[in-house]
C-alpha positions in Angstrom: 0.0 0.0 0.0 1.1 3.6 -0.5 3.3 4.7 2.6 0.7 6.8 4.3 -2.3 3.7 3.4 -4.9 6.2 1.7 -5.3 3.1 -0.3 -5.7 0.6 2.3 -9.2 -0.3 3.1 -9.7 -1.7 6.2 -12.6 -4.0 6.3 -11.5 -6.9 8.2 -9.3 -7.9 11.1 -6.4 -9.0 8.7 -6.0 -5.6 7.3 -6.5 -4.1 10.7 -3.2 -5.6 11.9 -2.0 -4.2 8.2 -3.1 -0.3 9.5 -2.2 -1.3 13.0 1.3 -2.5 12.4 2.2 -0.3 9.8 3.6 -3.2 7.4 3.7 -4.2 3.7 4.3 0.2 3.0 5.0 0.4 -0.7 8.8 1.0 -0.7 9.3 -0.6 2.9 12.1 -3.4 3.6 9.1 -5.9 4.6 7.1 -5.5 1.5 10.4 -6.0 -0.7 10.5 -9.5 -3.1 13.0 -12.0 -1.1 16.4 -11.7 -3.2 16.2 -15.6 -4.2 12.6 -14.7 -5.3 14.0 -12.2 -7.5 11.8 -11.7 -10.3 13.7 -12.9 -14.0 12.6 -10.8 -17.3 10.2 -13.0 -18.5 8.3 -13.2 -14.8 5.0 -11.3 -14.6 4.8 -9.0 -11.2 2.1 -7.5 -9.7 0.5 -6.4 -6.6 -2.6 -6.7 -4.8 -4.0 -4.9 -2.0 -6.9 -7.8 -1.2 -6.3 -10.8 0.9 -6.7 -12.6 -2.7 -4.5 -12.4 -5.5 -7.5 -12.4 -8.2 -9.4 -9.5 -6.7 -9.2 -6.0 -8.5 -6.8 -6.6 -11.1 -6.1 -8.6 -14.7 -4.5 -11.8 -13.1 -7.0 -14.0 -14.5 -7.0 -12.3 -17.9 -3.0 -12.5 -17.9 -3.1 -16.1 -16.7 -5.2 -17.0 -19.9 -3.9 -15.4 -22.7 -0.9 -17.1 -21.7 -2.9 -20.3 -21.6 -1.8 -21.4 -18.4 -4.0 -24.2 -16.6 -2.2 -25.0 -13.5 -1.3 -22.7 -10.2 0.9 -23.7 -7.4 0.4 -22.0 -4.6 2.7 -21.2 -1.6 3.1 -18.4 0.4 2.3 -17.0 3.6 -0.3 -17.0 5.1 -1.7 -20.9 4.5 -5.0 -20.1 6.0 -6.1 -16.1 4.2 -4.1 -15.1 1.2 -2.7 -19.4 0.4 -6.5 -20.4 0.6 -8.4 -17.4 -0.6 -6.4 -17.6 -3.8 -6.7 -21.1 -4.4 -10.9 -21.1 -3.7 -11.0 -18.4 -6.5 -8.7 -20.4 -8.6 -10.6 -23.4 -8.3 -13.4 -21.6 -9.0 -12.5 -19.8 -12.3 -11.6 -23.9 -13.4 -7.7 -23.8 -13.0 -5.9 -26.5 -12.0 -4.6 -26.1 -8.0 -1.9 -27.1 -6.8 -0.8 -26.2 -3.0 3.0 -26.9 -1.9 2.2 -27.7 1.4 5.5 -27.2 2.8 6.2 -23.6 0.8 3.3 -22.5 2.8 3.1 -21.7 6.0 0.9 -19.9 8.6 0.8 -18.5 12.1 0.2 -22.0 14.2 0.8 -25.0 12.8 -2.9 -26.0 13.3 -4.0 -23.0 11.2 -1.5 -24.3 8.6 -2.9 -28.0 8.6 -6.9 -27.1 8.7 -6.4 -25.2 5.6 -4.3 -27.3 3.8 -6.9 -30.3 4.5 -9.6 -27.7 3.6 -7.1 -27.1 0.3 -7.0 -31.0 -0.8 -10.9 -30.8 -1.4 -9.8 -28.2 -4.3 -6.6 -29.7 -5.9 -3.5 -31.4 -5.3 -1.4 -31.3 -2.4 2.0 -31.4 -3.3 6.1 -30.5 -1.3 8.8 -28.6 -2.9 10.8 -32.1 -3.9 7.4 -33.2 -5.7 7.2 -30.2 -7.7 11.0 -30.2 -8.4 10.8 -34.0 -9.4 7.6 -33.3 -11.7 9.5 -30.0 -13.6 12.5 -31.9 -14.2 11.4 -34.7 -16.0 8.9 -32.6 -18.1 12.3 -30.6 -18.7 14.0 -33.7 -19.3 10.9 -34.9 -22.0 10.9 -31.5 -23.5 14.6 -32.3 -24.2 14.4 -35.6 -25.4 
């Protein structure tokens, strides 16, 4: 949000604790990409100012006219922005896919409820899963 959050609007206890805390300021350390996260050329960034990532902007459109089918989802928090995004995905018909262990959430009990709430939508998946599955489609691409 812009640094003095004239653009936040607070209509639920999550983005309460945004106003109250004073975090994710456009600009500010704590709303900076993660350098291994760095974003390469091709990469498509954006940002969103809703507890999901499909609300107010063209992410679905973008999505589409690049024909991409399949979302894996990780992030923080499991249980609001993980889960919130993936119920919309599944919704709109894309193919869901959370990495359970590239998610992660205040308690560990939060995390678990939603990512058993999460395998009713898609696939539940961990980081060597997806790495395994990307490799040998790289690896069949190649051959």
């Amino acid at each position: 949000w812009k640094p003095d959050f004239s653009d936040l609007e607070v209509n639920s206890p999550l983005l309460e604790i945004v106003a109250q805390s004073g975090c994710l300021k456009e600009g500010s350390e704590l709303a900076e990409i993660v350098a291994r996260l760095t974003p390469h050329s091709e990469d498509i960034v954006f940002t969103h100012q809703r507890i999901g990532a499909f609300v107010g902007n063209e992410l679905d459109t973008i999505l589409r006219k690049k024909g991409i089918t399949t979302l894996l989802f990780t992030g923080v928090a499991t249980n609001a922005s993980v889960e919130g995004t993936a119920r919309v995905a599944s919704d709109l018909g894309y193919r869901v896919v959370t990495v359970a262990d590239a998610c992660s959430a205040a308690t560990a009990e939060a995390h678990d409820a939603s990512i058993n709430s999460l395998g009713l939508l898609g696939e539940i998946a961990t980081v060597d899963e997806i790495r395994a599955a990307l490799t040998s489609i790289r690896a069949d691409a190649t051959a």
